[in-house]
C-alpha positions as CSV (number, residue, x, y, z in Angstrom):
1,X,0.2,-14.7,21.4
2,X,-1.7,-11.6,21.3
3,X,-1.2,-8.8,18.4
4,X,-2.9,-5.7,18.1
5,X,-2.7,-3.9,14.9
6,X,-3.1,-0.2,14.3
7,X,-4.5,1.2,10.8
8,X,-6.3,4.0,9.6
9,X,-9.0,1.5,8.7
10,X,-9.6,-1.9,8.5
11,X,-10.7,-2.5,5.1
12,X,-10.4,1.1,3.8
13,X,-7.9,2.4,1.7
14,X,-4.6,-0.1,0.5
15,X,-3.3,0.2,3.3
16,X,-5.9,-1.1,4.9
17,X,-6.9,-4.0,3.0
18,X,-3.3,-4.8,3.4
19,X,-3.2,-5.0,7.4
20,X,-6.6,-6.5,7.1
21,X,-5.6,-9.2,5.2
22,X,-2.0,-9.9,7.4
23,X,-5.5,-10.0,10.7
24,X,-7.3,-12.5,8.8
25,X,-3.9,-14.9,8.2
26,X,-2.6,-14.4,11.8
27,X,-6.4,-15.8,12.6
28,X,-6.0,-18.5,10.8
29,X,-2.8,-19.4,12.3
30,X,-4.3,-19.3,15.6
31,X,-2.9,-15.8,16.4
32,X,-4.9,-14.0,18.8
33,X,-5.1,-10.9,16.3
34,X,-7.2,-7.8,17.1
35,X,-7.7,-4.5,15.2
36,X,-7.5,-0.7,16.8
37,X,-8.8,1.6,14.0
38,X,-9.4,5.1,12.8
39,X,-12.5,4.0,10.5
40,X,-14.6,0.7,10.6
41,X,-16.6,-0.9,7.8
42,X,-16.6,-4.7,9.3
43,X,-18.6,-5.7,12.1
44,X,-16.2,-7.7,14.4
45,X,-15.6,-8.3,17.9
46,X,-11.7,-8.2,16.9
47,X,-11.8,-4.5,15.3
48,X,-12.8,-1.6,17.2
49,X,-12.5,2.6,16.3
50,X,-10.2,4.4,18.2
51,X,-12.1,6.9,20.2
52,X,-11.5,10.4,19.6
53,X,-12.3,13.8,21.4
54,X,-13.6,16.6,19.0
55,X,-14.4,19.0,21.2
56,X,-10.6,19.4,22.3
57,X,-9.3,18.2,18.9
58,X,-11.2,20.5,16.5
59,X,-9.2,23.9,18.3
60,X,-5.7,21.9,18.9
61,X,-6.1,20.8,14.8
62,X,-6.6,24.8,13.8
63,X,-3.4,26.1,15.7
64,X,-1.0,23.0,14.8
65,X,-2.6,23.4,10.8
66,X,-1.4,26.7,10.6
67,X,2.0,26.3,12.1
68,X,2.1,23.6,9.4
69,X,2.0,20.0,11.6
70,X,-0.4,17.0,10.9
71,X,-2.2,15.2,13.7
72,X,-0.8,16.1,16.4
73,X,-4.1,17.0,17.7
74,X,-4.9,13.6,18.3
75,X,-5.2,13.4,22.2
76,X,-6.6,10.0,21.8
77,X,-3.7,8.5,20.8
78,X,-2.6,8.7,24.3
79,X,-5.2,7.1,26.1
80,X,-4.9,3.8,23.7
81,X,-3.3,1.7,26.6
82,X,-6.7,1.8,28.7
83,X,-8.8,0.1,25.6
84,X,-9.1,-3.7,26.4
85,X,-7.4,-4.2,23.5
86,X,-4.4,-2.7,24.5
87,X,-4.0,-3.8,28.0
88,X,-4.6,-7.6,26.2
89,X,-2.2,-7.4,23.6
90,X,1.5,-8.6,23.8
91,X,2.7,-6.9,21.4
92,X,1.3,-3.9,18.8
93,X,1.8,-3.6,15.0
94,X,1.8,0.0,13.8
95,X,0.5,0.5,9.7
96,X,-0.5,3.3,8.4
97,X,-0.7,6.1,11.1
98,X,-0.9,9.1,8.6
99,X,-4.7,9.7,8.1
100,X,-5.9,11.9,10.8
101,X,-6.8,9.7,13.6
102,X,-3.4,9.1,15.1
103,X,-0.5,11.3,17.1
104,X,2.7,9.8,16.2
105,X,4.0,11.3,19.5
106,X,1.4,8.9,21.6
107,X,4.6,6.1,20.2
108,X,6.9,6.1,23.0
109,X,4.4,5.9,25.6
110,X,2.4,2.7,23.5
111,X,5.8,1.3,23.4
112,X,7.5,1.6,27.2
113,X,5.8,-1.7,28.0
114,X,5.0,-3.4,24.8
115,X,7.0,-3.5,21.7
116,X,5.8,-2.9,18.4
117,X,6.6,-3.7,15.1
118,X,5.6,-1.2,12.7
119,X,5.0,-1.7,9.2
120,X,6.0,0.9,6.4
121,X,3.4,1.2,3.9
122,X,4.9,4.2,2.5
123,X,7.4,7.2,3.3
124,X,5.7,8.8,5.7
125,X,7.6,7.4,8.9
126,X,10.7,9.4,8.3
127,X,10.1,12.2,6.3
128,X,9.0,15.8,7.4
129,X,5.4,15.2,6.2
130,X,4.9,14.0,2.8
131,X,3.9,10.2,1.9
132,X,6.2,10.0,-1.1
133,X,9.1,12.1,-1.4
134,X,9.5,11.9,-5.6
135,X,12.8,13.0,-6.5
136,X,14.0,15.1,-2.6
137,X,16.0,13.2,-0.7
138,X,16.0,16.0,1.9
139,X,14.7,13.4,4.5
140,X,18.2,11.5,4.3
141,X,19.7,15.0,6.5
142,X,16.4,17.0,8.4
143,X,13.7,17.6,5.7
144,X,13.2,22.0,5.4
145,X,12.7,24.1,2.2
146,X,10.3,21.1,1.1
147,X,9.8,21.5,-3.0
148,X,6.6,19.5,-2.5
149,X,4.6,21.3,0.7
150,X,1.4,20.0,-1.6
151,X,2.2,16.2,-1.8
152,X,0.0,14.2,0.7
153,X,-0.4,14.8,3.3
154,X,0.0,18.6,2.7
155,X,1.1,21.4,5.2
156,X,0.3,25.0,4.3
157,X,3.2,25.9,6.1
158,X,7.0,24.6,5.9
159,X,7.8,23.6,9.1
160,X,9.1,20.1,7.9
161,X,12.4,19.9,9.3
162,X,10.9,20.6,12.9
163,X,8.6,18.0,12.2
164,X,11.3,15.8,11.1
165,X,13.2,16.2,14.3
166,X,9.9,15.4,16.2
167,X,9.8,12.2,14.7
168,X,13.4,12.1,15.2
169,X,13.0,12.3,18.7
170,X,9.8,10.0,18.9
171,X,12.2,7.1,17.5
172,X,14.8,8.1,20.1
173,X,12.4,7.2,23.1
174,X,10.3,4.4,21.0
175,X,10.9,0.7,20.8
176,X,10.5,-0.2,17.4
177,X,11.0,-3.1,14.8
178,X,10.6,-1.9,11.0
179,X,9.1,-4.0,8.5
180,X,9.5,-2.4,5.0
181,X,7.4,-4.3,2.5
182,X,9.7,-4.0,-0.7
183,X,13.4,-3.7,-1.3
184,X,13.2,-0.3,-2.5
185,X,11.4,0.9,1.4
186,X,14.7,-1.3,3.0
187,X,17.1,0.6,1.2
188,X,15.2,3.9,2.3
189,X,14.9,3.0,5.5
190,X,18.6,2.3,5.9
191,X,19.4,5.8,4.9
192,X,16.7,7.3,7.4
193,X,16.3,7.9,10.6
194,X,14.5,4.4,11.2
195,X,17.9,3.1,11.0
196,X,18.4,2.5,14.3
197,X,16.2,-0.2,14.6
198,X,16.1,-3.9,13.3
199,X,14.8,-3.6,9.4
200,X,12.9,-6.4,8.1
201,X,11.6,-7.0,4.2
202,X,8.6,-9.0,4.8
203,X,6.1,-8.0,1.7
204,X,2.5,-8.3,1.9
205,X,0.5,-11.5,1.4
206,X,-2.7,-12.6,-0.8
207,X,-5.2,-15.2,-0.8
208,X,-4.1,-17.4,-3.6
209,X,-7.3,-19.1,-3.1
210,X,-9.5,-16.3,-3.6
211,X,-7.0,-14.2,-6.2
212,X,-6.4,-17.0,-9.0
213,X,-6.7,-17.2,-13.0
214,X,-9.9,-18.1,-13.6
215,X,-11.4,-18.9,-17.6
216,X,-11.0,-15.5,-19.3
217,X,-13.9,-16.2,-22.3
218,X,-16.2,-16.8,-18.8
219,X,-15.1,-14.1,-17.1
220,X,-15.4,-11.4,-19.9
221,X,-18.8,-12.8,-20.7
222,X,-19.9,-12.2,-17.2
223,X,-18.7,-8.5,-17.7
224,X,-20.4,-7.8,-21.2
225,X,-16.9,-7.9,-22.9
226,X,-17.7,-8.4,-26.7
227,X,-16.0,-12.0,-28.1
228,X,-12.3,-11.6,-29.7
229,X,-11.4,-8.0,-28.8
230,X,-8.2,-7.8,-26.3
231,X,-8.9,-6.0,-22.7
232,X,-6.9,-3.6,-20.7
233,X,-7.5,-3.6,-17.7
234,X,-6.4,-0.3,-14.9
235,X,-7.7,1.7,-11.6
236,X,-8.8,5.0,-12.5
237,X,-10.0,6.4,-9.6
238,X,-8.9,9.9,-10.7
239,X,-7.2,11.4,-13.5
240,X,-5.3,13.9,-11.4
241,X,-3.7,12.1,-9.3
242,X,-0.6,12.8,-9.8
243,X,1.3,10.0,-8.1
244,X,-1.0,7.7,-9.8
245,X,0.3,9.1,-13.4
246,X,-3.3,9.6,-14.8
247,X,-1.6,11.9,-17.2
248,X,0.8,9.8,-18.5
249,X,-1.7,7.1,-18.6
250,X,-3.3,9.3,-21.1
251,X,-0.7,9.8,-23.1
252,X,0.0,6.1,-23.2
253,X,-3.0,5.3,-24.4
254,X,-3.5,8.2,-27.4
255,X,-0.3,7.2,-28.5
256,X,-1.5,3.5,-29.2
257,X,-1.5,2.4,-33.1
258,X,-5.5,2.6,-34.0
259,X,-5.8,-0.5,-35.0
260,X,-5.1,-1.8,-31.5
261,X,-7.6,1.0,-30.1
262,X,-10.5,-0.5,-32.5
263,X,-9.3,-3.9,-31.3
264,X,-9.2,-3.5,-27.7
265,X,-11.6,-2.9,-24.9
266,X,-10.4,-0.7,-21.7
267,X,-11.6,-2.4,-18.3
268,X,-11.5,-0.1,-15.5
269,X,-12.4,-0.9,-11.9
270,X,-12.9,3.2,-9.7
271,X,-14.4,6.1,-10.9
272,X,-12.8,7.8,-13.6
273,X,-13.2,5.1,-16.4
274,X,-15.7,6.9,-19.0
275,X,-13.5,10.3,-18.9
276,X,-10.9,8.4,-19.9
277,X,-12.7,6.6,-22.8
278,X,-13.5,10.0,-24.1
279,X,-9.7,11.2,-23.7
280,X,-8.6,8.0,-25.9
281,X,-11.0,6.9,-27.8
282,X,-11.6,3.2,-27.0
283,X,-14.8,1.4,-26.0
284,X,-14.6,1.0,-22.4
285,X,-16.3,-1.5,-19.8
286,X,-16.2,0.7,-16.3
287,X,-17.4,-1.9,-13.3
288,X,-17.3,1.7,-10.9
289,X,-16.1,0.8,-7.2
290,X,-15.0,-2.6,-6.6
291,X,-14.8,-4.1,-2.8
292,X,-16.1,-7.6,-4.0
293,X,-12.3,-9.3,-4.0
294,X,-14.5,-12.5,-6.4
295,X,-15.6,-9.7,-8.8
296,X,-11.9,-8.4,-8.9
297,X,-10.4,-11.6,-9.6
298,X,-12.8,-12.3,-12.3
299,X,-11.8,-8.7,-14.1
300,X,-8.5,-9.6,-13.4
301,X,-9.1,-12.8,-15.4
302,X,-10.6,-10.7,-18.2
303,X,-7.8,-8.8,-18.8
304,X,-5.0,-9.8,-21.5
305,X,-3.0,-7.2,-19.1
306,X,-2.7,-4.7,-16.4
307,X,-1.6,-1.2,-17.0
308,X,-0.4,0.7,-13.8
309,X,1.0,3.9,-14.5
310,X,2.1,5.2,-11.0
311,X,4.8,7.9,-10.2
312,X,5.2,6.6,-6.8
313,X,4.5,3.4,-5.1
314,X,5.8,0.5,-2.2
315,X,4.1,-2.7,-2.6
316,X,1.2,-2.0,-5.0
317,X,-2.2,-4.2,-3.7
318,X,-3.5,-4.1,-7.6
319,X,-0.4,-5.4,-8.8
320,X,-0.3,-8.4,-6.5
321,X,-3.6,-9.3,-7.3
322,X,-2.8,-9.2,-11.1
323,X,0.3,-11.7,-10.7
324,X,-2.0,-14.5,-8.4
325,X,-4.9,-13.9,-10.9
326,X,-1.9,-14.6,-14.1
327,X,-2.4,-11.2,-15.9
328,X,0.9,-10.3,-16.7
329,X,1.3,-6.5,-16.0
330,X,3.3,-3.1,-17.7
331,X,4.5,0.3,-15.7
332,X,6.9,2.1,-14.5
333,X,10.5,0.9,-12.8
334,X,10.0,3.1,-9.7
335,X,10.0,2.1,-5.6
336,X,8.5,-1.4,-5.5
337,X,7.2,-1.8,-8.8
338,X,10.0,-3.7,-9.7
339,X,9.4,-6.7,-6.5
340,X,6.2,-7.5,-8.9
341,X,7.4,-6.1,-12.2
342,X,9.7,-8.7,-13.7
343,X,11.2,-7.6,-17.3
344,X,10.7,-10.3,-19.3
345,X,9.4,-12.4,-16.5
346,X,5.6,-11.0,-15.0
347,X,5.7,-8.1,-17.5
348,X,7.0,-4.6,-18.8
349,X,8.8,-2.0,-17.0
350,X,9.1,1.5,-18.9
351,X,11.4,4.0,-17.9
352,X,10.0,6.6,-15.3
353,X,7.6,9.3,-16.6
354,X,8.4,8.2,-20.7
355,X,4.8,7.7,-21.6
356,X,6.2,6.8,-25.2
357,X,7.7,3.6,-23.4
358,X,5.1,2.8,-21.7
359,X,2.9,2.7,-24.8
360,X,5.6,0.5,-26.8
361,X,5.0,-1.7,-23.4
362,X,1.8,-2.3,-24.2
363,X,2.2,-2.4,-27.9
364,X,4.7,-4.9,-27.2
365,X,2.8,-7.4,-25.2
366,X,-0.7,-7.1,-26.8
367,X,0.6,-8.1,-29.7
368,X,2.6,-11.1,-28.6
369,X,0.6,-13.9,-26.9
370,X,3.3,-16.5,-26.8
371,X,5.2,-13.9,-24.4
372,X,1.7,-12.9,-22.7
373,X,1.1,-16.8,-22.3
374,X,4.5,-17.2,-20.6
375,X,4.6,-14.6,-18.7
376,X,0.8,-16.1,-17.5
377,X,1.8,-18.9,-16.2
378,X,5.5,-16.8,-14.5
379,X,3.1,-14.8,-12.9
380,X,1.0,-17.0,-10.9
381,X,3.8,-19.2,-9.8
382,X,5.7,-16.4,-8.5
383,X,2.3,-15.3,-6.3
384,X,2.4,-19.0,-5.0
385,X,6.0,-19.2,-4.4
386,X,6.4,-16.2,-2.7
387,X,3.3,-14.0,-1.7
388,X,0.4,-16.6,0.0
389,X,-1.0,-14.9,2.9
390,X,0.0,-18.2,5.2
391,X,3.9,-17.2,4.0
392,X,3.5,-14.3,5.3
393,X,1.5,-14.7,8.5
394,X,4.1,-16.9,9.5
395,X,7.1,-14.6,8.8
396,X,5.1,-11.9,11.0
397,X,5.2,-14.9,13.7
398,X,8.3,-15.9,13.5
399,X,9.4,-11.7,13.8
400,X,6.8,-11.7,16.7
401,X,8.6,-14.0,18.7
402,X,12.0,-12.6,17.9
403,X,10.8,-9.0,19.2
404,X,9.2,-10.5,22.4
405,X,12.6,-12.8,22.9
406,X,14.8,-9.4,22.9
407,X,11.9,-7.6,25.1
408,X,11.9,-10.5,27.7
409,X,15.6,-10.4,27.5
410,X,15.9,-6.9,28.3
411,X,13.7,-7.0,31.4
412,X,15.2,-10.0,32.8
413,X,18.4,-7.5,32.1
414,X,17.2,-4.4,34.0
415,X,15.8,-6.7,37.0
416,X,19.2,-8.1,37.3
């Protein structure tokens, strides 16, 4: 069987490093597996950039900008089917498609002769522009007077409910399988205008191999961590991000008792780290940008737990790779936090945007290493039970097979 994934990237971005890691399990389950990308950092005969035409996107991208439509510039997209790649492939597997290399209304014509699964990594699909929707539900009945025209990706004009019929009538002429990633994305889904096709939860999958706990007093010795202090450990990329709650974060934090502060160490992987130090007041061991997945694991290990203090998320990578390394976890009970999030089980879920809870989260477990302990050893099971990479290369197979069954069906149907 041959696949051929399409992503913004292949290792850049979540998203990425998602489809990326879904490549290197089909690979290793003999999967003829090949990636069609917007940006490359590998060097691989299996991954190649998509081609793209400045000259005739550059003036398209200033008239559809101002009328307040994303990508559709993209004349690339449509010549995709004479890459090698393409013509090769049985069937594709759309990912993230949302950051500016791809023309969403290049998907019928990809999909007249192949099928293609396409795999939800966030929102985006079936809403009038925006990534994450926060508290609208306007996508449920045509998008229009959009309260968030700012949220990524951001249009400076509200044309969203033309764009959600677009899409609308993209799906209409498309041949589609939806995999969602979390229960929260299924029951979206369901309500959207992807409902017409076949919906299938299959969440991502790690290398359990690579992503386990390793000896914590090793690992925080490697990373300068002084002996007996408790770590912390978070992504801080930026502090005004607002999906990524950098603000409650803060709050969280400043509202910790100060004798935990004098006895804990923050550990934070992304820029961002020292500002935050300064905000709170607690000694902080920044490691900057992190692609090393060893060097990850071994923070990971470090940490007594990981704080994740997001506003909106699907499947979050950082918190899989907490559960398979056995750091038990606290945020918020929003989209798929909760698949990873167990209350009581993998760690603490505080009510959406009450920084207050969040903090007694922390307090809670910090200061209760029986229950840290136990929710340890919860943690990593879980990752091996349910989230190795092979489990999920071979649920992708198995929904492979399924779609080209129904396509082979179908022809045999129209020749008849």
């Amino acid at each position: 069987m041959n696949v051929l994934h399409i992503n913004q990237s292949d290792i850049s971005g979540g998203a990425a490093i998602a489809g990326y890691r879904l490549h290197q399990g089909l690979l290793a389950q003999g999967v003829d597996s090949r990636l069609l990308v917007g940006q490359v950092e590998t060097s691989s005969d299996k991954v190649a950039l998509l081609q793209r035409n400045k000259r005739i996107e550059k003036p398209l991208w200033s008239v559809a900008w101002r009328l307040g439509f994303n990508y559709l510039n993209h004349v690339n997209s449509f010549d995709i089917p004479k890459h090698s790649f393409y013509k090769n492939a049985d069937i594709l597997n759309f990912h993230n498609l949302h950051n500016d290399y791809f023309n969403y209304l290049a998907i019928p014509a990809l999909t007249e002769n192949k099928p293609a699964v396409f795999t939800l990594h966030d929102m985006w699909s079936f809403t009038g522009h925006c990534a994450y929707s926060y508290d609208c539900d306007r996508w449920k009945t045509g998008c229009g007077q959009c309260p968030y025209p700012e949220a990524y990706p951001a249009v400076p004009k509200d044309n969203t409910h033309l764009e959600w019929k677009l899409k609308n009538w993209v799906y209409s002429k498309a041949n589609l399988t939806i995999v969602t990633l979390s229960q929260w994305l299924t029951q979206q889904v369901k309500q959207s205008i992807l409902n017409r096709f076949p919906i299938h939860d299959i969440p991502n999958g790690i290398d359990t191999e690579v992503y386990q706990p390793l000896d914590p007093e090793q690992c925080r010795s490697l990373l300068n961590i002084p002996i007996g202090k408790k770590v912390l450990m978070f992504g801080a990329e930026s502090l005004t991000n607002t999906r990524k709650g950098g603000d409650l974060l803060l709050k969280g934090l400043q509202n910790l008792p100060p004798s935990l502060k004098t006895e804990t160490v923050l550990l934070t992987i992304g820029r961002g780290g020292e500002a935050i130090s300064e905000a709170v007041g607690m000694a902080t061991v920044n490691l900057g940008y992190v692609s090393s997945d060893r060097l990850k694991s071994i923070a990971y290990s470090a940490a007594d737990l990981v704080i994740f203090p997001t506003r909106a998320d699907n499947l979050p990578l950082v918190l899989q790779e907490s559960m398979a390394c056995g750091t038990p976890m606290v945020s918020f009970k929003i989209g798929g936090v909760p698949d990873l999030v167990r209350p009581d089980i993998t760690g603490y879920l505080a009510t959406p945007e009450d920084a207050d809870d969040f903090c007694h989260g922390i307090v809670q477990l910090l200061e209760d290493d029986n229950l840290r302990d136990r929710m340890s050893q919860n943690c990593r099971a879980i990752a091996l039970a349910e989230y190795p990479i092979e489990l999920q290369a071979q649920r992708y197979i198995s929904l492979y097979h399924q779609v080209l069954n129904r396509q082979t069906k179908r022809e045999q149907k129209v020749s008849a």
